[in-house]
DRENLUM-972256 format. One record per residue (C-alpha): x, y, z. Coordinates in steps of 0.5 Angstrom, whole numbers. Layout:
BEGIN
X,Y,Z
X,Y,Z
...
//
This chain:
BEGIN
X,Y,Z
-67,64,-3
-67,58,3
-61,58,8
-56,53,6
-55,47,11
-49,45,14
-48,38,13
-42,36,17
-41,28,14
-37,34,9
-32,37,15
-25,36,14
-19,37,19
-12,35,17
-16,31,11
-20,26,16
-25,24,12
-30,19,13
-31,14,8
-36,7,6
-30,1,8
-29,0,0
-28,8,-2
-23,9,4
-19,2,2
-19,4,-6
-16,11,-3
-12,8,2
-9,4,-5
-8,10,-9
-4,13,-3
0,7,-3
1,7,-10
3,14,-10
8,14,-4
11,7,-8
11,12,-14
14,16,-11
20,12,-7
27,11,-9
28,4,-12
33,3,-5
29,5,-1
27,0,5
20,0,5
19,-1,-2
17,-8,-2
13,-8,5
8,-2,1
8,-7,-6
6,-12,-2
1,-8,2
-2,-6,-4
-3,-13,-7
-7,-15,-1
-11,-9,-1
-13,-11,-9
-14,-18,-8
-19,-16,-2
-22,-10,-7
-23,-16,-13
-27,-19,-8
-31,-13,-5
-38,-14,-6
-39,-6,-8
-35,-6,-14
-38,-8,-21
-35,-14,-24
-33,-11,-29
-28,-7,-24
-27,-13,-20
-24,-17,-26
-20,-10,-27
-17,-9,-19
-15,-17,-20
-11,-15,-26
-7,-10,-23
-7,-14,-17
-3,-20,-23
1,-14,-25
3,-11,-17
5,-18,-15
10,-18,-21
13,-12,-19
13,-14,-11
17,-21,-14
21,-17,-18
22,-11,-12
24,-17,-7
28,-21,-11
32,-14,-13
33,-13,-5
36,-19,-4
41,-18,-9
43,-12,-6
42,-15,1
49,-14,4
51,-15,12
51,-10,17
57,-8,21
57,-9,27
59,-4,33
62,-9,38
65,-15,36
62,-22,37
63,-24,44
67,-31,43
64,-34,50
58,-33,53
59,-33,61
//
């Protein structure tokens, strides 16, 4: 029986990995999906990540190492998280309200 090789593209610390561009950008989106799916609905971040996210699909839509098929598929989902990422802003500015302030608002300025 011939010795195993050791191939070291499969090495993995701390979840580093080495990815083609289109694979690390598709798993980049589904961590961000899964960090959105998993946030409060008041959670400050949550419409920095779907924005994010809709960036990351509208460039995989284009990407020219995925199917057609599953370009029209990744620019679907984009139509459906760029509601979500309206609807997130929309809610954020209804829930925005002022920030008390520690000191008060100087009256002069010398």
């Amino acid at each position: 029986m011939p010795a195993a090789t050791h191939d070291a593209r499969f090495d993995t610390q701390d979840e580093e990995y080495t990815l083609p561009s289109m694979e690390a950008l598709l798993a980049g989106t589904l961590a961000l999906m899964t960090g959105y799916a998993q946030s409060a609905r008041d959670c400050p971040h949550r419409a920095l990540m779907a924005r994010k996210l809709v960036s990351n699909l509208l460039y995989l839509s284009a990407h020219p190492q995925l199917s057609p098929p599953m370009q029209i598929m990744v620019a679907n989902l984009r139509t459906r998280w760029q509601l979500e990422l309206e609807n997130t802003a929309e809610a954020a500015a209804a829930q925005r309200r002022p920030t008390p302030l520690w000191h008060p608002i100087p009256t002069s300025v010398q």
